[in-house]
Every structure is written in structure tokens, then in C-alpha cells.
MARLO-549492 format. One record per atom (N, C-alpha, C, O): residue number from 1; residue in one letter; atom name; x, y, z. Coordinates in steps of 0.05 Angstrom, whole numbers, padded with zeros to 5 digits, always signed. Layout:
<gudrens>
k = NUM	r = a	a = CA	c1 = X	c2 = Y	c3 = Z
...
</gudrens>
This chain:
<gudrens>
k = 1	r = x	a = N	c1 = +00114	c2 = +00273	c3 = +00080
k = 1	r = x	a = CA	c1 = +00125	c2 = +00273	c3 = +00107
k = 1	r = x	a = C	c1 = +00110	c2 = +00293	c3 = +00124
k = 1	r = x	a = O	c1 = +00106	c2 = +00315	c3 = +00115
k = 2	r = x	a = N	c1 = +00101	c2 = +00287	c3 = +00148
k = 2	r = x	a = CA	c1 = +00087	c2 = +00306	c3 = +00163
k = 2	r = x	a = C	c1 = +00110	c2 = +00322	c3 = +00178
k = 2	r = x	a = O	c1 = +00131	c2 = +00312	c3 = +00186
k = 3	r = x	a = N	c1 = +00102	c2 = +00349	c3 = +00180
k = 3	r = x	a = CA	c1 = +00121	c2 = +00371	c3 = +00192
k = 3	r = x	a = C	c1 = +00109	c2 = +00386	c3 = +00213
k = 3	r = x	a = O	c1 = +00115	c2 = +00410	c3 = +00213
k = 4	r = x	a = N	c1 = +00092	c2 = +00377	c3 = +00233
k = 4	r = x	a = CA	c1 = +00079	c2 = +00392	c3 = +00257
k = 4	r = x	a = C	c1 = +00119	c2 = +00407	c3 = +00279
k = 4	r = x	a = O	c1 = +00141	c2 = +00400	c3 = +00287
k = 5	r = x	a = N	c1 = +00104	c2 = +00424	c3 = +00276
k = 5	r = x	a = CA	c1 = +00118	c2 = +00442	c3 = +00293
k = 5	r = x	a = C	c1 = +00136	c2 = +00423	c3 = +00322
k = 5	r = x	a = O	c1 = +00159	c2 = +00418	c3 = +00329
k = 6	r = x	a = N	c1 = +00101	c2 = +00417	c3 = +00333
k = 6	r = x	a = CA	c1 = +00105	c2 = +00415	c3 = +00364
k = 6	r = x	a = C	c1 = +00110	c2 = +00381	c3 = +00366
k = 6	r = x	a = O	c1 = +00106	c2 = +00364	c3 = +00349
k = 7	r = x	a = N	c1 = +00123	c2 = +00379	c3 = +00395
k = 7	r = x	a = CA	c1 = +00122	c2 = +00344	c3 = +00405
k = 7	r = x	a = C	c1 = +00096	c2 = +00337	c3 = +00399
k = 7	r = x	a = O	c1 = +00077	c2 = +00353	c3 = +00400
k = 8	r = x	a = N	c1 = +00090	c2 = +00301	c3 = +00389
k = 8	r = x	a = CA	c1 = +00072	c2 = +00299	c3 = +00382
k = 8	r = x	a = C	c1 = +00058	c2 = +00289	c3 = +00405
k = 8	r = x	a = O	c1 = +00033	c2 = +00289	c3 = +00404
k = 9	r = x	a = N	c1 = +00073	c2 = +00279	c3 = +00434
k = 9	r = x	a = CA	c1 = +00048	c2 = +00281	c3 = +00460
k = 9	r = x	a = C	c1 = +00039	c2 = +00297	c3 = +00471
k = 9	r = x	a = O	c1 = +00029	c2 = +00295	c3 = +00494
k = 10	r = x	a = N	c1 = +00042	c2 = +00322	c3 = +00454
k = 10	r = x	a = CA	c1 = +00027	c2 = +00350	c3 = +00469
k = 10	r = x	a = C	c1 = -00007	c2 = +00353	c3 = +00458
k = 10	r = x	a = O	c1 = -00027	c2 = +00362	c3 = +00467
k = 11	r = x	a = N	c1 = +00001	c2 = +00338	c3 = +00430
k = 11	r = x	a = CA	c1 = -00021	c2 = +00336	c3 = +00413
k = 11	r = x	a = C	c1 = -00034	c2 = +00369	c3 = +00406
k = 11	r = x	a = O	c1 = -00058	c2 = +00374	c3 = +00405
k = 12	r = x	a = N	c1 = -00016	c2 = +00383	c3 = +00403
k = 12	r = x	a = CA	c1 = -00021	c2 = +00405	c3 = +00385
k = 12	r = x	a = C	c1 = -00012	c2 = +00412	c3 = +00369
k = 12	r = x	a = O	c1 = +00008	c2 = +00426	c3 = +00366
k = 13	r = x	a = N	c1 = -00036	c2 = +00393	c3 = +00345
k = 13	r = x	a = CA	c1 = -00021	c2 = +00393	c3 = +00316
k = 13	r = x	a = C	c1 = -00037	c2 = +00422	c3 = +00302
k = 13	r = x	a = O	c1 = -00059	c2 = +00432	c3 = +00300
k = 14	r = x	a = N	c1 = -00011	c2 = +00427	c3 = +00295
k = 14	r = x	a = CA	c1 = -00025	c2 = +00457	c3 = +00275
k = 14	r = x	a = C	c1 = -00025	c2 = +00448	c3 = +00235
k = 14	r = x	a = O	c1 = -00025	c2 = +00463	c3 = +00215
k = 15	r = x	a = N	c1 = -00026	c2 = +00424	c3 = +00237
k = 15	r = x	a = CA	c1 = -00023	c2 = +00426	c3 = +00214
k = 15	r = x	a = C	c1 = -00053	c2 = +00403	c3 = +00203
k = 15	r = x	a = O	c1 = -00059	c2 = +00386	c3 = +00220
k = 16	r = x	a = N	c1 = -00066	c2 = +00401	c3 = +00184
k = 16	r = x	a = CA	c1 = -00087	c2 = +00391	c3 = +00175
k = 16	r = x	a = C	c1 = -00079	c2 = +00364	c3 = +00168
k = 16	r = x	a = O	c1 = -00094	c2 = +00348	c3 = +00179
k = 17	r = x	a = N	c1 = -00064	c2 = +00356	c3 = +00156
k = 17	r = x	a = CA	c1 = -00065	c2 = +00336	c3 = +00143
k = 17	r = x	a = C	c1 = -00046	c2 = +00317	c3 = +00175
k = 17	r = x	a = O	c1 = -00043	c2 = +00293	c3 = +00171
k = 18	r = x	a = N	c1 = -00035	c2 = +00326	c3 = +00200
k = 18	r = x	a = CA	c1 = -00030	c2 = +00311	c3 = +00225
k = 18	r = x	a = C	c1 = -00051	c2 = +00312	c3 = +00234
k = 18	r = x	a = O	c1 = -00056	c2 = +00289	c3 = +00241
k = 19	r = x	a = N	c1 = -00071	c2 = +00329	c3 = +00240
k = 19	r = x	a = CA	c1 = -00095	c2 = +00326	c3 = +00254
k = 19	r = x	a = C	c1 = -00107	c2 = +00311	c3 = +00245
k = 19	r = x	a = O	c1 = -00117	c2 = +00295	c3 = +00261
k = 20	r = x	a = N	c1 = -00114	c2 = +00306	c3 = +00210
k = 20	r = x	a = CA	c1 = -00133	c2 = +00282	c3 = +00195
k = 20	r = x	a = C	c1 = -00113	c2 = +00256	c3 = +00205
k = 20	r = x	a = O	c1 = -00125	c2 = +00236	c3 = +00211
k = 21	r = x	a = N	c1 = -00092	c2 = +00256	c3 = +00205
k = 21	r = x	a = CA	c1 = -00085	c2 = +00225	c3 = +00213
k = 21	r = x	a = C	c1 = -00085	c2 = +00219	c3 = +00245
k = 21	r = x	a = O	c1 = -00086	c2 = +00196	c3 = +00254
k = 22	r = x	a = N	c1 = -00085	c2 = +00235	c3 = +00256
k = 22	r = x	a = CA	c1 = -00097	c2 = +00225	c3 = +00290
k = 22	r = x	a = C	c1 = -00115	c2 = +00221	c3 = +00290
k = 22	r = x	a = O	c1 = -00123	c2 = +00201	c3 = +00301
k = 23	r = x	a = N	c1 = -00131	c2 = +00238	c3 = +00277
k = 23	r = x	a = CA	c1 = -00168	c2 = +00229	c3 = +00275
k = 23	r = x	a = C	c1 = -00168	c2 = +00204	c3 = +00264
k = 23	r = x	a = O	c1 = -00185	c2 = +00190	c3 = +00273
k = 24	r = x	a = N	c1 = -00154	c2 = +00193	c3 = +00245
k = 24	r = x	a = CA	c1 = -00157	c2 = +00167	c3 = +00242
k = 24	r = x	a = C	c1 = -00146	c2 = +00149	c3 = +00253
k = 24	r = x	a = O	c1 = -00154	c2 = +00126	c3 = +00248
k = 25	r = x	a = N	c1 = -00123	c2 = +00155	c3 = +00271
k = 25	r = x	a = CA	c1 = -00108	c2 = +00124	c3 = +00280
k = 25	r = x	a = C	c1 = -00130	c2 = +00123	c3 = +00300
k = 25	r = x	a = O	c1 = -00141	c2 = +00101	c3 = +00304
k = 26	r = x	a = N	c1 = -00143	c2 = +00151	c3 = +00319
k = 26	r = x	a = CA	c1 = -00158	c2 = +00146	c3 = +00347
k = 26	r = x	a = C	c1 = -00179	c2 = +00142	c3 = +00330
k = 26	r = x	a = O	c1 = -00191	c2 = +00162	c3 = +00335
k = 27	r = x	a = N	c1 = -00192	c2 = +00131	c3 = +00313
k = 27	r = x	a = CA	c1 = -00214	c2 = +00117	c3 = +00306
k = 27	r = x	a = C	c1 = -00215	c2 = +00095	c3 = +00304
k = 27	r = x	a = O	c1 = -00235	c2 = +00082	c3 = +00303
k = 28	r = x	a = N	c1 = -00191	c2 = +00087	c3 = +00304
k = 28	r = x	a = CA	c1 = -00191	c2 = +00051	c3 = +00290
k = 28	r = x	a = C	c1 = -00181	c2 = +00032	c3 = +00314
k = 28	r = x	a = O	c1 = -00172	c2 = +00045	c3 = +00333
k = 29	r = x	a = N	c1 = -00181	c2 = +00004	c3 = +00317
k = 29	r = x	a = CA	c1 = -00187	c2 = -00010	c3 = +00341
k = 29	r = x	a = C	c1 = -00156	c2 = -00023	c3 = +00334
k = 29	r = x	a = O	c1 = -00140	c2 = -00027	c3 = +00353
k = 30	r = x	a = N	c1 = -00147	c2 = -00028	c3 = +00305
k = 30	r = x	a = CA	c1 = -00115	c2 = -00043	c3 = +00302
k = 30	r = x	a = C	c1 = -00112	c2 = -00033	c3 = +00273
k = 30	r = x	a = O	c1 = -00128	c2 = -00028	c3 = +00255
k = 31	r = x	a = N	c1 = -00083	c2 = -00032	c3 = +00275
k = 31	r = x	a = CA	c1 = -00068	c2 = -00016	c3 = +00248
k = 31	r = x	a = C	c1 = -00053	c2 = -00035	c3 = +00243
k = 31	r = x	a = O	c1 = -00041	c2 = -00051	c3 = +00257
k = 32	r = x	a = N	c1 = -00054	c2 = -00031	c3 = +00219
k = 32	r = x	a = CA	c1 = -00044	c2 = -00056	c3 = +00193
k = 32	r = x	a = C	c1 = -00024	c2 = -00037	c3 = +00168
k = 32	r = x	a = O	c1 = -00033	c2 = -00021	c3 = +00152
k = 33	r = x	a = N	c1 = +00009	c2 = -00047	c3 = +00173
k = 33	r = x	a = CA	c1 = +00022	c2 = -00034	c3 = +00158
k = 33	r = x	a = C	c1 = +00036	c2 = -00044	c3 = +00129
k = 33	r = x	a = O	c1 = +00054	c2 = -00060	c3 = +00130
k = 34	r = x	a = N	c1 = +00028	c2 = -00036	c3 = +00107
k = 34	r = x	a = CA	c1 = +00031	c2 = -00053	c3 = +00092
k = 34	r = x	a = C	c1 = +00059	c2 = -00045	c3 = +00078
k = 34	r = x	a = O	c1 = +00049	c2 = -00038	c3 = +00057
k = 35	r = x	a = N	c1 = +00086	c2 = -00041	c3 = +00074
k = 35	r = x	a = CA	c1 = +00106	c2 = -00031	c3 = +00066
k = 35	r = x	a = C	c1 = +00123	c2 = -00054	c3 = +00058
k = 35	r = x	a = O	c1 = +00124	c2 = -00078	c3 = +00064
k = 36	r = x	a = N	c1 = +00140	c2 = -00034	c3 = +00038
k = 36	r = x	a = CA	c1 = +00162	c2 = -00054	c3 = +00025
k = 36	r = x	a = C	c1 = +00182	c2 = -00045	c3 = +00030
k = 36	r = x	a = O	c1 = +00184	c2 = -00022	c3 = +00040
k = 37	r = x	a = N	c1 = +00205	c2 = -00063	c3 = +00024
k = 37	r = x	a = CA	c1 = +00230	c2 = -00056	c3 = +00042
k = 37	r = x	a = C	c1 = +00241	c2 = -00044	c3 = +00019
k = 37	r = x	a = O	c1 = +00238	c2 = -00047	c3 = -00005
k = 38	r = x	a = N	c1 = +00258	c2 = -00028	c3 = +00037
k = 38	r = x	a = CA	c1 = +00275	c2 = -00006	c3 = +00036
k = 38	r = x	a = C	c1 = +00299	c2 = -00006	c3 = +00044
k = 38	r = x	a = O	c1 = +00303	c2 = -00007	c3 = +00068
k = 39	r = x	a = N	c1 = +00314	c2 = -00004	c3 = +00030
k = 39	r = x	a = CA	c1 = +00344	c2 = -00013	c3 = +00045
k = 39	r = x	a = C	c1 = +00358	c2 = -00014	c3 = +00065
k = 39	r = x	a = O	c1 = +00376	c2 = -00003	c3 = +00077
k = 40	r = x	a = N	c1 = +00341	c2 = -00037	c3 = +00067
k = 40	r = x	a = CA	c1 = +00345	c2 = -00064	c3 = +00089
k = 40	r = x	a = C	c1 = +00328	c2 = -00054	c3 = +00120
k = 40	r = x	a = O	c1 = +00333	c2 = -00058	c3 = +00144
k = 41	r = x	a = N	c1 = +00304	c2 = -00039	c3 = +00103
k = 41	r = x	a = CA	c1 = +00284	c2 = -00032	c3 = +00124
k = 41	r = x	a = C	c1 = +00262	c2 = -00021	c3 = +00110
k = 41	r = x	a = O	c1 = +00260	c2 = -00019	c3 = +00086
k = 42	r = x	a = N	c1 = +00245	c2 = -00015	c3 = +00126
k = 42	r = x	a = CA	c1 = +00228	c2 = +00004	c3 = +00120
k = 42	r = x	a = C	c1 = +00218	c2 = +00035	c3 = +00117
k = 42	r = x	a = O	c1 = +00218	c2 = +00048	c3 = +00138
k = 43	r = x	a = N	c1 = +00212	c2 = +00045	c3 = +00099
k = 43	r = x	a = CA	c1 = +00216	c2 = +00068	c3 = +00084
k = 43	r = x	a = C	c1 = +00211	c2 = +00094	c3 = +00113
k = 43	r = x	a = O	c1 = +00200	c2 = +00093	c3 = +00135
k = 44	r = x	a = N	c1 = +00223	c2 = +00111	c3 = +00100
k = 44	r = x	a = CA	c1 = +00228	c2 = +00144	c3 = +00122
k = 44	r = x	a = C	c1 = +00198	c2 = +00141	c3 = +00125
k = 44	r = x	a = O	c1 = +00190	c2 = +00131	c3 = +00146
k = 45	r = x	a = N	c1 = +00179	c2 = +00146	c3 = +00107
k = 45	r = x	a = CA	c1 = +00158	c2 = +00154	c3 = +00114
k = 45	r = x	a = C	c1 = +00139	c2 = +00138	c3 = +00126
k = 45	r = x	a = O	c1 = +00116	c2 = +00148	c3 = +00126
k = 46	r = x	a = N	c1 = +00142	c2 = +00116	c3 = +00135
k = 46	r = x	a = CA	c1 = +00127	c2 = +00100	c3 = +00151
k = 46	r = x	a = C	c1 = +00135	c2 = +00102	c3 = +00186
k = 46	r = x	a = O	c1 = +00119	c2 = +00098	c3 = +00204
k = 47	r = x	a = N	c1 = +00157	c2 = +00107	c3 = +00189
k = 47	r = x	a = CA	c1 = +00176	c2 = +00112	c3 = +00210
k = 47	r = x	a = C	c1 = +00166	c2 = +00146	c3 = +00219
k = 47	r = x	a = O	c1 = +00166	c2 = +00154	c3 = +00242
k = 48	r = x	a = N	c1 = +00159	c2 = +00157	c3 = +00201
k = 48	r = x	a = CA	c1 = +00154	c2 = +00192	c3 = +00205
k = 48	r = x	a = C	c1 = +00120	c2 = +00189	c3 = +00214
k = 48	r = x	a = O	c1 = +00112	c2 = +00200	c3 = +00234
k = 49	r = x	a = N	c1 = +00104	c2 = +00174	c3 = +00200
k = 49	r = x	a = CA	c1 = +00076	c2 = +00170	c3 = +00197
k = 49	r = x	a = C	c1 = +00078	c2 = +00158	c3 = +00231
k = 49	r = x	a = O	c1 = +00058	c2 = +00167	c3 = +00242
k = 50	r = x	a = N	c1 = +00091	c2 = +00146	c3 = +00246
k = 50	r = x	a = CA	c1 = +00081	c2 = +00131	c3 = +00271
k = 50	r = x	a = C	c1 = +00098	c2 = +00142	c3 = +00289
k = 50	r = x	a = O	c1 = +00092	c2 = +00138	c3 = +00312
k = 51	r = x	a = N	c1 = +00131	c2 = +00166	c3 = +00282
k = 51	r = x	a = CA	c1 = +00124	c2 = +00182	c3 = +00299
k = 51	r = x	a = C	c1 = +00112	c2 = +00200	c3 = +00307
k = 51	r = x	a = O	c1 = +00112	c2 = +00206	c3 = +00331
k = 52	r = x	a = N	c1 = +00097	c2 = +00213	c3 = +00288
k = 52	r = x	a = CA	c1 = +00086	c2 = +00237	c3 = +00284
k = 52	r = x	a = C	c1 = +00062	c2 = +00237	c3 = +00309
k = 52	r = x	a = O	c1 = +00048	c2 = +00257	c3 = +00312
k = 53	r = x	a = N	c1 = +00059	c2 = +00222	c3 = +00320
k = 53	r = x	a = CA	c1 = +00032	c2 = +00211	c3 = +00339
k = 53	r = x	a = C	c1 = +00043	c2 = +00197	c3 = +00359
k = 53	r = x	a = O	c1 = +00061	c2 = +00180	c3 = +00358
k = 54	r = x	a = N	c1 = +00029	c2 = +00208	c3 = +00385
k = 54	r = x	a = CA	c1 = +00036	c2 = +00196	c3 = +00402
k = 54	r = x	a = C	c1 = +00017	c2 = +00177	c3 = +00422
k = 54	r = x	a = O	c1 = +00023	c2 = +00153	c3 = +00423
k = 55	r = x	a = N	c1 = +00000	c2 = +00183	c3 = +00433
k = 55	r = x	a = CA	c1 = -00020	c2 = +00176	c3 = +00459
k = 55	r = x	a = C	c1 = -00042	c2 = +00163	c3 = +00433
k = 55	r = x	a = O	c1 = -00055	c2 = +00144	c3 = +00440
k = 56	r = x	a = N	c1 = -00044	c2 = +00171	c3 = +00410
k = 56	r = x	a = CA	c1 = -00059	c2 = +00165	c3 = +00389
k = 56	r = x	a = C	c1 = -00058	c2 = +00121	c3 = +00388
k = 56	r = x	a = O	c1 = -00073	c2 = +00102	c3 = +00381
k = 57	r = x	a = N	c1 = -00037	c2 = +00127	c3 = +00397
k = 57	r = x	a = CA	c1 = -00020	c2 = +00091	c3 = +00394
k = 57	r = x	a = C	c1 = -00029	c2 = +00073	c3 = +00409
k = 57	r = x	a = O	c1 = -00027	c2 = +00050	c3 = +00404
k = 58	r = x	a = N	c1 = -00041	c2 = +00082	c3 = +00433
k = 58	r = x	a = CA	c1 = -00033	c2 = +00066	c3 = +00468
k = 58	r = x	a = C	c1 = -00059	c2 = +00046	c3 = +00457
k = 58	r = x	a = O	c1 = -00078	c2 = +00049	c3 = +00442
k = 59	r = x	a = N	c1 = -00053	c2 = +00035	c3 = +00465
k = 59	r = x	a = CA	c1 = -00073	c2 = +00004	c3 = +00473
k = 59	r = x	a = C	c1 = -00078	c2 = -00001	c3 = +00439
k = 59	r = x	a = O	c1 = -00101	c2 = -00005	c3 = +00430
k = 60	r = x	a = N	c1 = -00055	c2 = -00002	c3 = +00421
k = 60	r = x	a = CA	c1 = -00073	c2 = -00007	c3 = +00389
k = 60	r = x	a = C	c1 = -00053	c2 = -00029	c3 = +00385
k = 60	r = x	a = O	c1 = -00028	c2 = -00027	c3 = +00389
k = 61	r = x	a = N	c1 = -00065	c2 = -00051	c3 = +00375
k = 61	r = x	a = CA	c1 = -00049	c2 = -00072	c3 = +00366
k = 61	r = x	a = C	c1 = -00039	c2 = -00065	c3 = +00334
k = 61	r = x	a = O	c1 = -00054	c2 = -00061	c3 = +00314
k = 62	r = x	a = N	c1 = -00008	c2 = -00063	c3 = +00335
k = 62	r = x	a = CA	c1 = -00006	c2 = -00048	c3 = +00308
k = 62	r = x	a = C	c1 = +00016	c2 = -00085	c3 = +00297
k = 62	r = x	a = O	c1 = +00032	c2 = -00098	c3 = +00309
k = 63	r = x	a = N	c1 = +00001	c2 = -00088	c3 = +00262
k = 63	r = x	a = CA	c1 = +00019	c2 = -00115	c3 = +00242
k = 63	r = x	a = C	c1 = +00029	c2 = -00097	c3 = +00223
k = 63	r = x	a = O	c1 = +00023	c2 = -00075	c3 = +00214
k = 64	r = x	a = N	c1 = +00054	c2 = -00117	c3 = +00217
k = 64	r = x	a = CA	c1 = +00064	c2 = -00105	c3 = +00192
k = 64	r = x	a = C	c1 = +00065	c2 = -00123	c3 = +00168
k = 64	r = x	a = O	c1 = +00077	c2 = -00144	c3 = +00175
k = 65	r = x	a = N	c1 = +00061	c2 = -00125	c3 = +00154
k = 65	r = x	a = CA	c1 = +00067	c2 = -00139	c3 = +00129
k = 65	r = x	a = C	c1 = +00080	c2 = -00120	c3 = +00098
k = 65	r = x	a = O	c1 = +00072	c2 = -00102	c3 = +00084
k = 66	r = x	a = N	c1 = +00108	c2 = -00140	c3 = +00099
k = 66	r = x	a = CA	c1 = +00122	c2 = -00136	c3 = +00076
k = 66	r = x	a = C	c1 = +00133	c2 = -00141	c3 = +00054
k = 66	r = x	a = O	c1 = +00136	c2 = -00165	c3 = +00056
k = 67	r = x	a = N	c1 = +00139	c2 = -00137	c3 = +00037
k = 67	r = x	a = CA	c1 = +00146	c2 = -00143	c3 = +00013
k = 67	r = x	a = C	c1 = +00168	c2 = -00131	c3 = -00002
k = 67	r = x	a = O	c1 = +00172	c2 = -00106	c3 = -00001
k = 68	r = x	a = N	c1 = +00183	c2 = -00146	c3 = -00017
k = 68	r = x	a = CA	c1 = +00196	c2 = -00132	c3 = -00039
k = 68	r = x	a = C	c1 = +00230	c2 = -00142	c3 = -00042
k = 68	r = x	a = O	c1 = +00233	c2 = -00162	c3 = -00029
k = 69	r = x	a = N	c1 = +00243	c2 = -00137	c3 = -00050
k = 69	r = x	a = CA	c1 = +00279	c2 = -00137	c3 = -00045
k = 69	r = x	a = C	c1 = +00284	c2 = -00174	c3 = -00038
k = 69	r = x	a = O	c1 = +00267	c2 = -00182	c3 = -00023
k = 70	r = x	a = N	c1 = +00303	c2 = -00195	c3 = -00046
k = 70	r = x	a = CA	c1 = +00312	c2 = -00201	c3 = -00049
k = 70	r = x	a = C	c1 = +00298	c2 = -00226	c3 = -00031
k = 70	r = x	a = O	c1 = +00291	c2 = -00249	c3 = -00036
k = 71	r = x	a = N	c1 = +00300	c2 = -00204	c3 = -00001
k = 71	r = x	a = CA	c1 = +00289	c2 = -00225	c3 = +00020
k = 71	r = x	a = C	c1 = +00256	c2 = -00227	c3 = +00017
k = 71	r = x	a = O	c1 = +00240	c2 = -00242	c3 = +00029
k = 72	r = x	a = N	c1 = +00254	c2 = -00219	c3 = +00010
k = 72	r = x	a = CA	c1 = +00219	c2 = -00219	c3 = +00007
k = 72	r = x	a = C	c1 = +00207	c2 = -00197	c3 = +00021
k = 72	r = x	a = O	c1 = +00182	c2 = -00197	c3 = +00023
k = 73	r = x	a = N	c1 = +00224	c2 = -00171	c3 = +00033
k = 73	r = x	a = CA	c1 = +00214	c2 = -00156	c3 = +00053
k = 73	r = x	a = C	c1 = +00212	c2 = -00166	c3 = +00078
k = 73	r = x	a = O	c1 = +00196	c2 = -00155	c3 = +00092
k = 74	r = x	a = N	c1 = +00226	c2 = -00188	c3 = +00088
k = 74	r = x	a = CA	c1 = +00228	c2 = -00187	c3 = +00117
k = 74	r = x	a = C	c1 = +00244	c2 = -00170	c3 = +00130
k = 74	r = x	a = O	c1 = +00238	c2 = -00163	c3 = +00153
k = 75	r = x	a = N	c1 = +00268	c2 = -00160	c3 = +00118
k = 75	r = x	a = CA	c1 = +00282	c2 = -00145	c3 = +00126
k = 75	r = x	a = C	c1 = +00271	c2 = -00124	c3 = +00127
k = 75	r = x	a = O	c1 = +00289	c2 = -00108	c3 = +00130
k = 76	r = x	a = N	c1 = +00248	c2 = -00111	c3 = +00126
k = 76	r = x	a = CA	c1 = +00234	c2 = -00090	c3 = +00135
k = 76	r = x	a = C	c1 = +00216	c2 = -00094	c3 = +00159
k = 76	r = x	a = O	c1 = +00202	c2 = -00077	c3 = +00167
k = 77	r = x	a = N	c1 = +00217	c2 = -00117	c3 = +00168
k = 77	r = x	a = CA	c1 = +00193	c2 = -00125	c3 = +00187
k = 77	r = x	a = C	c1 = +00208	c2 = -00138	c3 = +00205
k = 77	r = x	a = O	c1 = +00194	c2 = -00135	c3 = +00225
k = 78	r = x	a = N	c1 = +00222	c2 = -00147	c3 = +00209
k = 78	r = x	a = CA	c1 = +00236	c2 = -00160	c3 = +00228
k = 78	r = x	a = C	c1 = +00243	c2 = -00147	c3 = +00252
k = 78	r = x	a = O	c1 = +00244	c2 = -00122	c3 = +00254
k = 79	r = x	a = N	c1 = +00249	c2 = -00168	c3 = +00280
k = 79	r = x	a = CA	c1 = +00248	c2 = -00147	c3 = +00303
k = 79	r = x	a = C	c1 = +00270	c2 = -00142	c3 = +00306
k = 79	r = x	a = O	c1 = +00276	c2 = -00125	c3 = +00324
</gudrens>
């Protein structure tokens, strides 16, 4: 779970391993989420991983694909 101090649209992350994941979402052109459901959703830490960032997001076409539990994991993906 990432634990930066500050709001994440101030973008002053003091911590290494929030700064390595901004450096990577602002590298990449579309994010692809691959998770399994979790009761009757998708897990804390995928939910923590995409708040933890903010301006990092804008213009990124983000998919999800899921799996697992009964329904097949739609119930983690669904709108």
C-alpha cells in the first residue's frame, strides 16, 4: 500500500517507491489492469495504486480485466 504523506495533485511524493510509480504511469500511453475480484470488487490495493496519483492519469486510456469468484470477476469490473 503506498503511504505518501501529501495530496497526490500536489505531486510531492516523498516516498520512493510513489515516485517510481508516477515515473511509470507518466511513461506509458494506456494502463491495463489485470485484478481479481474481491468481495464483490476489486482489491484495496488497486483502488490505493490509482489513488495515490493524480495529473499522472489525464489523457490515459485506463482497461480492466478480471477474474476469479463465482461470477468470473465481473463483479470487480463492472460500472
Amino acid at each position: 500500500m503506498l503511504d505518501d504523506p501529501h495530496l497526490p495533485r500536489l505531486r510531492q511524493y516523498t516516498r520512493q517507491h510513489t515516485s517510481d510509480w508516477s515515473a511509470l504511469v507518466d511513461a506509458v500511453d494506456a494502463v491495463v489492469f489485470v485484478t481479481p475480484e474481491y468481495n464483490f470488487g476489486y482489491p484495496a490495493t488497486i483502488k490505493n495504486a490509482i489513488d495515490y496519483l493524480h495529473s499522472e492519469w489525464n489523457y490515459k486510456p485506463v482497461g480492466f480485466v478480471s477474474y476469479g469468484g463465482i461470477a468470473a470477476g465481473t463483479r470487480a469490473v463492472h460500472g
